[in-house]
Residue frames as qw, qx, qy, qz and C-alpha x, y, z in Angstrom:
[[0.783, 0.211, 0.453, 0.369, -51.13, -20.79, -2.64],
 [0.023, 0.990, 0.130, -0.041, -50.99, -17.09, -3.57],
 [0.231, -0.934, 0.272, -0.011, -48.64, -16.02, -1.99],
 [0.746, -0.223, 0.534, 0.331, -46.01, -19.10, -2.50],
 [0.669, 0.443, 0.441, 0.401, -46.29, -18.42, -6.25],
 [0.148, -0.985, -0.048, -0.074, -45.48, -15.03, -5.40],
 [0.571, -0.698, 0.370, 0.223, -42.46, -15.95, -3.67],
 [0.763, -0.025, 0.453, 0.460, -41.14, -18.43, -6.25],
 [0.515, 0.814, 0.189, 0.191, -41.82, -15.71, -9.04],
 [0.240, -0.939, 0.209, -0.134, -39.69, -12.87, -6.99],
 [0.387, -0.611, 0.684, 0.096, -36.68, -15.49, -6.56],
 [0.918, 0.366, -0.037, -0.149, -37.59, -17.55, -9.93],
 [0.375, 0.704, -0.592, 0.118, -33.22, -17.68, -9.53],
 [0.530, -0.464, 0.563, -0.431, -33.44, -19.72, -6.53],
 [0.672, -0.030, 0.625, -0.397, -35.54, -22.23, -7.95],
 [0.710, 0.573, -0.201, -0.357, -34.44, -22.56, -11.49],
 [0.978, -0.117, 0.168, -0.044, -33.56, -25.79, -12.53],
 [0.477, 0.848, -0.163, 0.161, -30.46, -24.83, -14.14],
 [0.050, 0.768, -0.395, 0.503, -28.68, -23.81, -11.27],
 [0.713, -0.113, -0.665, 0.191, -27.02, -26.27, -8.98],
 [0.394, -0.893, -0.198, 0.089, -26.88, -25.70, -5.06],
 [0.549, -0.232, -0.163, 0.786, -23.96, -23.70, -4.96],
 [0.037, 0.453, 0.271, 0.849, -25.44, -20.96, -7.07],
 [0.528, -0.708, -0.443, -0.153, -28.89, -21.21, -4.39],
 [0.564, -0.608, -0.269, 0.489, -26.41, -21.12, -1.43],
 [0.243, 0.112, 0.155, 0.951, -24.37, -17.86, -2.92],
 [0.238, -0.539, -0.306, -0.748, -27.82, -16.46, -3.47],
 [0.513, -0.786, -0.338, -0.063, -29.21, -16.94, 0.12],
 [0.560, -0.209, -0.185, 0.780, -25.74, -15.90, 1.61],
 [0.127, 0.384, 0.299, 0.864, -26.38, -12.63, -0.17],
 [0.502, -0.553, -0.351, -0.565, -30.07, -12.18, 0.99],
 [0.705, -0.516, -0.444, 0.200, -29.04, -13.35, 4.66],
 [0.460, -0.231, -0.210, 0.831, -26.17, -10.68, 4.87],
 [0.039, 0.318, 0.195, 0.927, -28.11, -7.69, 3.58],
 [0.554, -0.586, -0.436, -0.400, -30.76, -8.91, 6.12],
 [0.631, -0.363, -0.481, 0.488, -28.16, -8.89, 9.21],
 [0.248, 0.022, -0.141, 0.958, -26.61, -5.64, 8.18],
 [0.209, -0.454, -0.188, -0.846, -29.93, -3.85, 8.26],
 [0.680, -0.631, -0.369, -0.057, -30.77, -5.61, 11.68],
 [0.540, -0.381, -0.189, 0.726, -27.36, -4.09, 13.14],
 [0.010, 0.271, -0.054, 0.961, -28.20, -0.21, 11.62],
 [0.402, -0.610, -0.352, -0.586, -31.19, -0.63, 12.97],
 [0.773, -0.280, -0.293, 0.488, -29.59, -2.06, 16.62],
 [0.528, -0.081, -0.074, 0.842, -27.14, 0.69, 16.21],
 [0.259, -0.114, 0.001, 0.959, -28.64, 3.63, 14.93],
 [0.512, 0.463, 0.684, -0.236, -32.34, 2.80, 13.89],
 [0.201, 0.549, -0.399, -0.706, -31.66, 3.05, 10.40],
 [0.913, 0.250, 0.177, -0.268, -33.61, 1.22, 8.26],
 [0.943, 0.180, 0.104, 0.261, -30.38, 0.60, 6.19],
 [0.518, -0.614, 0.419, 0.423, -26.38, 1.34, 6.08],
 [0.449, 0.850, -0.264, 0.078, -23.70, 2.86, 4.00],
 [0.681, -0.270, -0.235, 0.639, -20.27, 2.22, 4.13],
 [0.182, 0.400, -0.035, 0.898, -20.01, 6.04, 3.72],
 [0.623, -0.642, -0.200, -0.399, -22.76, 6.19, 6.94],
 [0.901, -0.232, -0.257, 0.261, -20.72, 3.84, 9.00],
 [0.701, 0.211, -0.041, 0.680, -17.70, 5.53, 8.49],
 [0.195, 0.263, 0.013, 0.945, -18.38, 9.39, 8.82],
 [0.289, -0.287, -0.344, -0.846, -22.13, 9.67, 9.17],
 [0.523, -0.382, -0.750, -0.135, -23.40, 8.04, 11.99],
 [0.083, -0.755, 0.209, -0.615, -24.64, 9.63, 14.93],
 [0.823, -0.563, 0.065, -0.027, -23.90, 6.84, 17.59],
 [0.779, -0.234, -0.001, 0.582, -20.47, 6.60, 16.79],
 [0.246, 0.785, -0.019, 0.568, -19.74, 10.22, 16.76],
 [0.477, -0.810, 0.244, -0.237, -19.19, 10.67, 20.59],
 [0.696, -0.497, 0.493, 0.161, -16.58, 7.48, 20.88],
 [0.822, 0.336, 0.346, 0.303, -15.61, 5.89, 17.50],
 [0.284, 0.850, 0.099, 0.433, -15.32, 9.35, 15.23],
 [0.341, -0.939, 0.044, -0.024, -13.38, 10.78, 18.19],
 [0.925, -0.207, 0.311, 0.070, -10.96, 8.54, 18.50],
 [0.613, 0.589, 0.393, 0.350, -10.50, 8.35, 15.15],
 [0.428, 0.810, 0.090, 0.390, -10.10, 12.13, 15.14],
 [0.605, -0.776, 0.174, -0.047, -7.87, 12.55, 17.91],
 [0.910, -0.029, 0.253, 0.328, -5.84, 10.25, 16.41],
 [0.609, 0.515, 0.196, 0.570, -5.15, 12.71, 13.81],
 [0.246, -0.944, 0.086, -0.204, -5.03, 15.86, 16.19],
 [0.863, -0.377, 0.163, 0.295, -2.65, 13.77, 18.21],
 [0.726, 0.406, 0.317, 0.456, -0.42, 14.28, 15.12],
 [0.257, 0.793, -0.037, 0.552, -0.20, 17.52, 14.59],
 [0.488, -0.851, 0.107, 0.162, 0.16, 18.48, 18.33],
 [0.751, -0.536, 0.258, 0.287, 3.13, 16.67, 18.52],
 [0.622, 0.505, 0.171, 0.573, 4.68, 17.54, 15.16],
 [0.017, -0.855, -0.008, -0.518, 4.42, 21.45, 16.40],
 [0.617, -0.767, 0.161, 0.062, 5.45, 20.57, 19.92],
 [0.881, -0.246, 0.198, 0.352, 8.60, 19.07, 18.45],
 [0.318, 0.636, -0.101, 0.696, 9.71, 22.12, 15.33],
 [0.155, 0.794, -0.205, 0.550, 9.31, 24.24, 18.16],
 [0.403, 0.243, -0.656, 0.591, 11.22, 22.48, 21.35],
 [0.506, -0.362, -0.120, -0.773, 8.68, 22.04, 23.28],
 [0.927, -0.217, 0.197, -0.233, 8.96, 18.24, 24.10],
 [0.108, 0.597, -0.771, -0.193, 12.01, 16.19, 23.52],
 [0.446, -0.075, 0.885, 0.108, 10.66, 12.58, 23.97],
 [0.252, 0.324, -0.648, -0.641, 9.55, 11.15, 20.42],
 [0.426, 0.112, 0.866, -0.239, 7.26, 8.38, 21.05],
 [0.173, 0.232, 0.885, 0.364, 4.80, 7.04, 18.50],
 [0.411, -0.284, -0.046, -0.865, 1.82, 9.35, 17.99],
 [0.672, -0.431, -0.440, -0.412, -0.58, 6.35, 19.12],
 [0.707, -0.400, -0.480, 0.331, 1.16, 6.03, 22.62],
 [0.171, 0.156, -0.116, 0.966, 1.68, 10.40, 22.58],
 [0.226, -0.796, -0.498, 0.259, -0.75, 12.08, 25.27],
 [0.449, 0.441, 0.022, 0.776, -1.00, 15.84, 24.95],
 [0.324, -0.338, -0.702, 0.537, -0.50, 17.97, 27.39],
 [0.059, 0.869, 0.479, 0.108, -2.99, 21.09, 27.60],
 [0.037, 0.986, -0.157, 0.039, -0.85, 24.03, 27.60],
 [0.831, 0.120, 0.018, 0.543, 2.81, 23.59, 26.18],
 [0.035, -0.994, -0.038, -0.091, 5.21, 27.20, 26.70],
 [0.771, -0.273, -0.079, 0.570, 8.28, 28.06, 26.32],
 [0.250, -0.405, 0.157, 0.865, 10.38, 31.43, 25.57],
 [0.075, -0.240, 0.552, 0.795, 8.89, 31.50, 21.67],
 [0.419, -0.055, -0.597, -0.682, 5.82, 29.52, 21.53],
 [0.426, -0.048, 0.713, -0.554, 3.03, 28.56, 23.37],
 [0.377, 0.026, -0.822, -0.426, 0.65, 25.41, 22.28],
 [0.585, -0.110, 0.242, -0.766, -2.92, 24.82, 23.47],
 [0.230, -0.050, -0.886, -0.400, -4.73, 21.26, 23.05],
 [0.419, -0.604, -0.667, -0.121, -8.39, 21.46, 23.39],
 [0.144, -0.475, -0.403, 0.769, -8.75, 24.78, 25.61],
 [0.134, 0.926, 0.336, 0.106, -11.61, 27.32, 25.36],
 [0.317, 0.269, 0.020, 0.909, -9.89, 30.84, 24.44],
 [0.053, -0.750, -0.500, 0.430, -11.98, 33.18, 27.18],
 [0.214, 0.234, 0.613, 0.724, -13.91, 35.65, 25.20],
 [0.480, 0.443, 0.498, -0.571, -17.22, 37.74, 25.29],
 [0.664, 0.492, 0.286, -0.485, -20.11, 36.44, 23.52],
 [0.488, 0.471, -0.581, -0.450, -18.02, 34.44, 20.93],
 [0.924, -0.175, 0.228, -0.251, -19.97, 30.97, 20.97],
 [0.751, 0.544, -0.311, 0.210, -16.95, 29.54, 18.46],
 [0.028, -0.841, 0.464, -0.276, -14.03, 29.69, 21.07],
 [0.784, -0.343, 0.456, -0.244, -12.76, 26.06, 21.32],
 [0.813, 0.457, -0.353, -0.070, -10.68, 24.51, 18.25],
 [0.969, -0.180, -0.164, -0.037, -8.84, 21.63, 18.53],
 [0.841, 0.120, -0.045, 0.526, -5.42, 23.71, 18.35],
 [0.038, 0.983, 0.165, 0.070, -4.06, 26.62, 19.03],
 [0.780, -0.011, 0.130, 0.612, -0.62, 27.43, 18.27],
 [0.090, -0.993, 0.062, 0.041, 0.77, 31.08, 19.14],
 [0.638, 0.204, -0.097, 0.736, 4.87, 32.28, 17.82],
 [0.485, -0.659, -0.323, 0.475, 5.69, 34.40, 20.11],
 [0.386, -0.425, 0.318, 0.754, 8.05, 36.22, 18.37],
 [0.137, 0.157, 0.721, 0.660, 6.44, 36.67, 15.00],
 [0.241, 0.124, 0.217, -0.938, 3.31, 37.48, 16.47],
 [0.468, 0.102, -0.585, -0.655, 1.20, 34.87, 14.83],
 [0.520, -0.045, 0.680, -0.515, -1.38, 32.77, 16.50],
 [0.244, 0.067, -0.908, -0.335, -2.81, 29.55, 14.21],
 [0.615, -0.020, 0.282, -0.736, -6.43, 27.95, 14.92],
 [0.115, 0.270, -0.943, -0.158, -6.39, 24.46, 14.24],
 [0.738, 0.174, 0.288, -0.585, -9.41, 22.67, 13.85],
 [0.062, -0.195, 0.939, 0.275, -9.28, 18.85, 12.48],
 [0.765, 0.344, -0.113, -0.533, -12.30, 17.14, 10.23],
 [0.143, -0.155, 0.920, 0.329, -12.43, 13.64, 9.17],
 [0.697, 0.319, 0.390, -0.509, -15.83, 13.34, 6.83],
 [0.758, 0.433, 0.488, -0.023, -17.05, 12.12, 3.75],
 [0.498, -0.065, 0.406, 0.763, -15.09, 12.68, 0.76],
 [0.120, 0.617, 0.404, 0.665, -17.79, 14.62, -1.38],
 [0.236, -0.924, -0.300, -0.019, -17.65, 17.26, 2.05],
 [0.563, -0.122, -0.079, 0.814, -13.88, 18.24, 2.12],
 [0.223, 0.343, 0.143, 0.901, -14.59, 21.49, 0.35],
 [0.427, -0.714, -0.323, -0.451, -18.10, 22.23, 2.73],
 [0.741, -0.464, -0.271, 0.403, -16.17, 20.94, 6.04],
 [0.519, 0.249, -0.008, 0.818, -13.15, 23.66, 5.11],
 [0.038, -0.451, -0.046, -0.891, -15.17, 26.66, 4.46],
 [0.546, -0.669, -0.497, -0.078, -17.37, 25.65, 7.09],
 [0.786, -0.371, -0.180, 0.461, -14.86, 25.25, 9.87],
 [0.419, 0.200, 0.035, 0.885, -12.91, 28.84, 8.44],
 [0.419, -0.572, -0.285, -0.645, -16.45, 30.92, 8.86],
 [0.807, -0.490, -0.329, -0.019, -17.30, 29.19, 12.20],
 [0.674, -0.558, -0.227, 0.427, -13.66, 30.50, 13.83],
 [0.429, 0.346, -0.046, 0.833, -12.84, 33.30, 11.88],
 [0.416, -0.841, -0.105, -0.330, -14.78, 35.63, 14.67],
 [0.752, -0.641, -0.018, 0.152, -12.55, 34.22, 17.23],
 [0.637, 0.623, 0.191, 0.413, -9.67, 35.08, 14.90],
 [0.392, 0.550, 0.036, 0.736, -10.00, 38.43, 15.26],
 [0.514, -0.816, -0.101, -0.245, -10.65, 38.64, 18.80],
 [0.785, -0.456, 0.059, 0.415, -7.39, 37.14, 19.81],
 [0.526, 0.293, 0.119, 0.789, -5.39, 39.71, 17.58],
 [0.267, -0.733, -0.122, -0.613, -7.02, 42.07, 19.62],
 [0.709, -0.672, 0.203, -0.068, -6.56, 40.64, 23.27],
 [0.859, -0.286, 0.191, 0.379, -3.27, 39.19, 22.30],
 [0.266, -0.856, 0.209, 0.390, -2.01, 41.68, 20.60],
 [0.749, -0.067, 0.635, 0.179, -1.42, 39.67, 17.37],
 [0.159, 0.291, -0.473, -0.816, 0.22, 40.85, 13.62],
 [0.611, 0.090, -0.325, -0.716, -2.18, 38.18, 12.70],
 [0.530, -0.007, 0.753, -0.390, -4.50, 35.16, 13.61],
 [0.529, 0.291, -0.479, -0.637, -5.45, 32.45, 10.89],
 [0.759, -0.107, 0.400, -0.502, -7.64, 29.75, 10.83],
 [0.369, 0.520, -0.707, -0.307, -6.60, 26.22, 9.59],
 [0.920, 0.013, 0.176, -0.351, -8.80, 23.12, 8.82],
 [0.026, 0.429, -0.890, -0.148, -6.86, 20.32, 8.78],
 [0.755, 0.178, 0.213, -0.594, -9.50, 18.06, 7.01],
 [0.105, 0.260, -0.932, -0.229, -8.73, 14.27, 5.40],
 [0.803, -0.216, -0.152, -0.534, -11.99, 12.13, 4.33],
 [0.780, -0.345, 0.439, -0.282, -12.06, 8.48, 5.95],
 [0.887, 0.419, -0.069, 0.181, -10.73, 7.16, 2.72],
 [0.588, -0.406, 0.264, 0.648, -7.73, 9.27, 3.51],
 [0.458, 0.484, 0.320, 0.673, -8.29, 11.21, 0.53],
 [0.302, -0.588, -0.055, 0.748, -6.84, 15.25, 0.91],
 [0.124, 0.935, 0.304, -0.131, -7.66, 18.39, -0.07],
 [0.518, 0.653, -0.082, 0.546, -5.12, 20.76, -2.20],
 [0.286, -0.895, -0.039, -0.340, -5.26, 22.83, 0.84],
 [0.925, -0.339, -0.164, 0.054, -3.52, 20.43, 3.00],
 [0.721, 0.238, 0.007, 0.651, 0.07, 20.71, 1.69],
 [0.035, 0.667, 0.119, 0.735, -0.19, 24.47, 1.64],
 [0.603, -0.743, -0.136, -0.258, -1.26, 24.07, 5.82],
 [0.843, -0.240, 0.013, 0.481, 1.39, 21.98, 6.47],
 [0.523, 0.385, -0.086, 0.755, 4.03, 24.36, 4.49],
 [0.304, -0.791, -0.026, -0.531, 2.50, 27.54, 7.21],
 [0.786, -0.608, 0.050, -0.103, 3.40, 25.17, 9.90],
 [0.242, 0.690, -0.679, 0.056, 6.93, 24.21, 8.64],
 [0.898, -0.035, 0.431, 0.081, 5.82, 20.54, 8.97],
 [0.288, -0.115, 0.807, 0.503, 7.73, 18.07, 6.74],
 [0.604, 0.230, -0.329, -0.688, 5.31, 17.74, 3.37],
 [0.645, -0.105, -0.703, -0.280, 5.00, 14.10, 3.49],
 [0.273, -0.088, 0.670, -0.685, 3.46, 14.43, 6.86],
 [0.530, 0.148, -0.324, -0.769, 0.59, 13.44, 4.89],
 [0.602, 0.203, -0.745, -0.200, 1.10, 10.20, 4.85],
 [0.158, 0.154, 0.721, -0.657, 1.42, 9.77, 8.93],
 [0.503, 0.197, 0.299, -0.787, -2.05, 11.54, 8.94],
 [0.702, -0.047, -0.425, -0.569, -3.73, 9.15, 5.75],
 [0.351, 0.123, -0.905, 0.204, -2.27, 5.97, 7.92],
 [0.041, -0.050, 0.558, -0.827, -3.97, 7.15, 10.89],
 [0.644, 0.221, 0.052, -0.731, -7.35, 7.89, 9.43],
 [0.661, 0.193, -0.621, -0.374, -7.43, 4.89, 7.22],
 [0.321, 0.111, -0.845, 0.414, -6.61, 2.75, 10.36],
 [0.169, 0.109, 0.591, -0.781, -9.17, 4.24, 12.49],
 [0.733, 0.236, -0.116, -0.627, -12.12, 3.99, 9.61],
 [0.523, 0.144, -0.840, 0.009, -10.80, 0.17, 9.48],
 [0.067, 0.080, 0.803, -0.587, -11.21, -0.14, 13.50],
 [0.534, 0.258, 0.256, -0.763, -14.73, 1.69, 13.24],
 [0.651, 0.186, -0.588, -0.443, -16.15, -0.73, 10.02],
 [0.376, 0.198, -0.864, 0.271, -14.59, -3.79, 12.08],
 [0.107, 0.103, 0.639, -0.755, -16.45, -2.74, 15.27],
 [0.447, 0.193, -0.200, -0.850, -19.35, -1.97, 13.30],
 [0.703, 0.114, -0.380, -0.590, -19.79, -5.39, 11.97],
 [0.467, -0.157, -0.861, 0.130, -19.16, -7.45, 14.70],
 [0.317, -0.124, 0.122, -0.932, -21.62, -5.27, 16.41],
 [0.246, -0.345, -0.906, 0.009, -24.71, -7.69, 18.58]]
């Protein structure tokens, strides 16, 4: 008998005479969905309980297929922006139906996607880009980020530290006036860093590339949520 008077105290909203059943049903809805979602983090990731800022950025089961995806999407992007300033590719297709191809080259510029940069002893030697003007002498590091919004500014400087070694090895083996690293880093909200603009303008993208890239992300942190909660 304890323990019932316990219960009713602890949910005295349930059971107050006031309240008619719609209010009751509203309240168990409530108390039933905060009791699924914490049976699917736990399903998913054995978290006792779930962010949307977890879901989205922070989980570590969907980092190998979701988060990729997701950030690939936005790599995708750039590739094919750079393959196309510098004549590289002529067909235009949609980014979400563009495949890139691992080593792009012509007379002026040569474009990497995903390739290790052979090296001694530099564990760093794998960003997601690598974009080399021939003619100018300038070689780019491209490295793409989609986290949490309150890490834009940690992700950056990370991600600048973490390849500026490899940097300055290829201006050495390639012979380069200079070699610069660029995070190209948008949270899952889509929300950007000052920096951004300022990358793009290095690359002689358009400036409202931006917008491509928030679509993307925002689209892909939709898919992932979606997936998320119809998750069994």
């Amino acid at each position: 008998m304890a323990d019932k008077r316990g219960f009713v105290r602890r949910n005295r909203g349930l059971f107050n005479s006031n309240t008619g059943p719609s209010h009751t049903n509203k309240k168990l809805q409530e108390i039933y969905f905060e009791a699924a979602r914490d049976r699917r983090a736990m399903q998913k990731c054995g978290k006792e309980s779930e962010t949307i800022q977890h879901i989205a950025a922070a989980c570590q089961q969907l980092a190998p297929t979701e988060y990729v995806k997701r950030h690939d999407g936005l790599a995708k992007i750039i590739h094919q922006k750079l393959a196309e300033a510098a004549e590289l590719i002529d067909n235009k297709s949609p980014y979400c139906k563009y495949t890139p191809v691992n080593v792009l080259e012509n007379e002026h510029f040569k474009l990497y996607w995903n390739q290790s940069i052979l090296t001694n002893k530099i564990p760093f030697n794998r960003p997601d880009i690598t974009f080399t003007n021939k003619k100018s002498k300038n070689t780019f590091l491209i490295d793409i980020a989609v986290p949490n919004t309150h890490n834009l500014v940690k992700i950056i400087t990370d991600k600048q530290n973490k390849y500026q070694e490899l940097a300055n090895e290829i201006c050495a083996m390639w012979k380069q006036k200079a070699a610069q690293v660029i995070p190209i880093v948008m949270s899952f909200t889509g929300a950007i860093p000052k920096s951004l603009s300022q990358s793009l303008t290095r690359f002689n993208l358009h400036p409202n590339t931006y917008i491509q890239l928030q679509k993307s992300v925002i689209l892909g942190t939709c898919s992932i949520v979606r997936n998320f909660l119809h998750y069994k």
